[in-house]
C-alpha positions as CSV (number, residue, x, y, z in Angstrom):
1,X,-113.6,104.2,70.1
2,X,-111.1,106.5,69.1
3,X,-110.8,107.9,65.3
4,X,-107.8,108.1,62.9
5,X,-106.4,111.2,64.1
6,X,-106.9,110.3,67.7
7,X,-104.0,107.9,67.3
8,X,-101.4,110.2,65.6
9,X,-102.0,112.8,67.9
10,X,-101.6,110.5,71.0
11,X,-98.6,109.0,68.6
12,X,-97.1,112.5,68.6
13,X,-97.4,112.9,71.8
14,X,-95.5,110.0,73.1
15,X,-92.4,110.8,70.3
16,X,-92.5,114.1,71.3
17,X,-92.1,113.1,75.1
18,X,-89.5,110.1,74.1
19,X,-87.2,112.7,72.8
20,X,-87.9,115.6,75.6
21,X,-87.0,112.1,78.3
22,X,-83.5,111.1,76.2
23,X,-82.5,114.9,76.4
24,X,-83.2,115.1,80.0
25,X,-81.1,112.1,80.6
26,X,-78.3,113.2,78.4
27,X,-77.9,116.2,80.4
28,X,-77.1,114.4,83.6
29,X,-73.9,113.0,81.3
30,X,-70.9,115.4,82.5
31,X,-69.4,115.9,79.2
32,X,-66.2,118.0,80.7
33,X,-68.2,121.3,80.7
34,X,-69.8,122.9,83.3
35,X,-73.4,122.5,83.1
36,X,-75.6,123.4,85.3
37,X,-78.1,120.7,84.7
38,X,-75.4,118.2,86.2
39,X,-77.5,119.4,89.7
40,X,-81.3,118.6,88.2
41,X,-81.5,115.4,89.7
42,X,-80.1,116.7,93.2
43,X,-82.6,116.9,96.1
44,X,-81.8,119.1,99.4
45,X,-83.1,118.1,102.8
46,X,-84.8,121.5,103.2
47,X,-86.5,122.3,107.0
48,X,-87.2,118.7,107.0
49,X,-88.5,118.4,103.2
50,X,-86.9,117.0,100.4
51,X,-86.4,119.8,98.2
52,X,-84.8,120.1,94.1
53,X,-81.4,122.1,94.4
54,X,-82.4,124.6,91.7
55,X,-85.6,125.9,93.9
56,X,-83.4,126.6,97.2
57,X,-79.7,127.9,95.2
58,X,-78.7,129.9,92.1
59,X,-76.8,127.5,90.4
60,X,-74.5,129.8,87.6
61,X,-71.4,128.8,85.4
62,X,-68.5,131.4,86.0
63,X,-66.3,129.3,83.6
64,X,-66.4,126.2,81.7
65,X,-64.8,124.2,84.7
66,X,-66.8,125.0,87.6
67,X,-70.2,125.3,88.7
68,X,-71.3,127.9,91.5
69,X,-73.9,127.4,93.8
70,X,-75.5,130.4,95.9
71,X,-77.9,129.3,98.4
72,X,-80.8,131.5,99.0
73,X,-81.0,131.0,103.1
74,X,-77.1,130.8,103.7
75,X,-78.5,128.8,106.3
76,X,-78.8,125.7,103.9
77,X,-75.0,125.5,102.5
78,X,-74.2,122.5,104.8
79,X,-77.2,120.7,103.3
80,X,-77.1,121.0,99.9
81,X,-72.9,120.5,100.3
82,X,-74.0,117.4,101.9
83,X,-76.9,116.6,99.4
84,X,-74.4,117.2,96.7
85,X,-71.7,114.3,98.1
86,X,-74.8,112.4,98.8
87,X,-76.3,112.3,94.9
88,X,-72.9,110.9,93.5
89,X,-71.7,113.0,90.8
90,X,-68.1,112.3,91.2
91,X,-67.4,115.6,92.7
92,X,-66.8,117.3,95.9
93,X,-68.3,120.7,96.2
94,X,-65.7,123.7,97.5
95,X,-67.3,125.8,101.1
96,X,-66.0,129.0,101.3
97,X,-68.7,129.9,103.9
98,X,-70.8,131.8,100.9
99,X,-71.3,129.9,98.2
100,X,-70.2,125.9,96.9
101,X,-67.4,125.7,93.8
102,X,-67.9,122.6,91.7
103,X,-64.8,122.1,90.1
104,X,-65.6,119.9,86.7
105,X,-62.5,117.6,86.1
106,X,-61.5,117.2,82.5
107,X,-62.3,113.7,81.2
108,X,-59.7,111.6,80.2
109,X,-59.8,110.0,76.6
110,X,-61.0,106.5,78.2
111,X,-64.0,108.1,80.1
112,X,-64.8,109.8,77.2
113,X,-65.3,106.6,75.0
114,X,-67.1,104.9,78.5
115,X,-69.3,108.2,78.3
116,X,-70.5,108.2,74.4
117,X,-71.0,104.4,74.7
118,X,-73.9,105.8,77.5
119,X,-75.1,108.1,75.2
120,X,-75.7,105.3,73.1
121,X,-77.6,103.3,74.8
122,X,-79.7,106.1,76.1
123,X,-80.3,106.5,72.3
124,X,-81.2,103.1,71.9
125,X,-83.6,102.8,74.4
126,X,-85.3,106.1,73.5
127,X,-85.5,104.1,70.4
128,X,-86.5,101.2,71.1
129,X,-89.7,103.1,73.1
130,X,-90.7,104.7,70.1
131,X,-90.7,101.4,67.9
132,X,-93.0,100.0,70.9
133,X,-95.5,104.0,70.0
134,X,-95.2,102.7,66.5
135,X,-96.5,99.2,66.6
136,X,-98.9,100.0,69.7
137,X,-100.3,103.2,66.6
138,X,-100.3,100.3,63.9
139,X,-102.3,97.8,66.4
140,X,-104.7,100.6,67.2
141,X,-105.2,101.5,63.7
142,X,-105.6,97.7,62.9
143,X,-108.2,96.9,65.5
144,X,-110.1,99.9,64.0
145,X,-110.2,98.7,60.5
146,X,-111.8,94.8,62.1
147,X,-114.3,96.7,63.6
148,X,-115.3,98.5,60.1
149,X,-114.4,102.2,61.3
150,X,-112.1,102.8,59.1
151,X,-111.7,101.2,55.3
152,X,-108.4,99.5,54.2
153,X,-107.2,102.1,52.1
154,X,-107.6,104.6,55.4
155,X,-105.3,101.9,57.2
156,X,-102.5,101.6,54.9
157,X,-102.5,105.5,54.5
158,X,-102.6,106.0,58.2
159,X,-99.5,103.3,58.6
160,X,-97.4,104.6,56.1
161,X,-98.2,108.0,58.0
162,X,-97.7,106.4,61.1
163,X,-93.8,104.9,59.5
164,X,-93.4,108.9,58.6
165,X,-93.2,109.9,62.4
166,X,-91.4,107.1,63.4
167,X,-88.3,107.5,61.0
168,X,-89.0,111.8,61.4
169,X,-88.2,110.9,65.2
170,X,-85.7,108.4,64.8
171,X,-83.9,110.9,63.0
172,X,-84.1,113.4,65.7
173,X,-83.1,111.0,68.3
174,X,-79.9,110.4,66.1
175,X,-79.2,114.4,65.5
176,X,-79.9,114.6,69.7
177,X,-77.2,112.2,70.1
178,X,-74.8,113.1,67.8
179,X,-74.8,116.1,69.3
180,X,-73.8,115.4,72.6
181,X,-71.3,112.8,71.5
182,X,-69.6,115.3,69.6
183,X,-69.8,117.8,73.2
184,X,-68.4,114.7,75.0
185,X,-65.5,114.1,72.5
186,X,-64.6,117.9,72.4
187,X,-61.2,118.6,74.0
């Protein structure tokens, strides 16, 4: 079985990953800026293969409103224009034969409240998963200590080290999500 340091690596793993998932998902929240990793979960039917925007299309920011998107193969603009309408983002990419404008709206107040209440929740749940790392670590650490591999002391030690990560990344989650709040509320 595994020993003591097994577990808090494997626990540092899964917090490290909890936190790298909540940021990927908080950039998919338009916050009113132009970013270009509105388009990361976008796929483009590609010669008959479905294909991630960024690896067929520069995708650059000219200005805090817009997004431009420069195919590789100018071939593929009625694609990814298509793919784009298709994935939902709430807006409708510009043709000028070239290259696709997205235009990013500004959010009103309302959406703005609607948006940091998502935040939220993806904060939550990102919290909520590393609760579940924490008592999955403390069971581990528990069944170790029945089976005489480690001694009590070495348990209550290796909880309270355990608590340690889990308020350290707690605290991160809260400083991630601050963060974009405060980019969402940002006029």
């Amino acid at each position: 079985m595994a020993d003591m340091s097994d577990v808090q690596t494997k626990l540092d793993g899964k917090m490290e990953k909890t936190v790298s998932v909540l940021k990927e998902n908080l950039n998919t929240v338009r916050a009113g800026r132009a970013n270009a990793a509105l388009l990361n979960k976008v796929t483009v039917e590609y010669y008959g293969t479905p294909t991630p925007l960024k690896n067929i299309a520069n995708i650059s920011v000219p200005d805090p409103q817009s997004l431009l998107i420069s195919p590789f193969d100018p071939k593929s603009l009625h694609e990814i224009e298509k793919a784009i309408n298709v994935a939902n983002i709430g807006i409708n990419p510009t043709n000028d034969g070239k290259t696709l404008r997205l235009q990013i709206p500004s959010l009103t107040e309302e959406r703005r409240r609607e948006l940091t209440k998502i935040v939220r929740k993806f904060g939550e749940d990102a919290k909520v998963a590393v609760r579940n790392e924490r008592r999955d670590a403390n069971d581990k650490l528990k069944k170790q200590e029945k089976s005489g591999e480690i001694t009590e002391d070495d348990l209550k030690s290796e909880e309270k080290e355990v608590q340690k990560k889990t308020d350290d990344c707690i605290k991160e989650i809260d400083k991630v999500v601050g963060e974009k709040e405060k980019e969402i509320l940002e006029v």
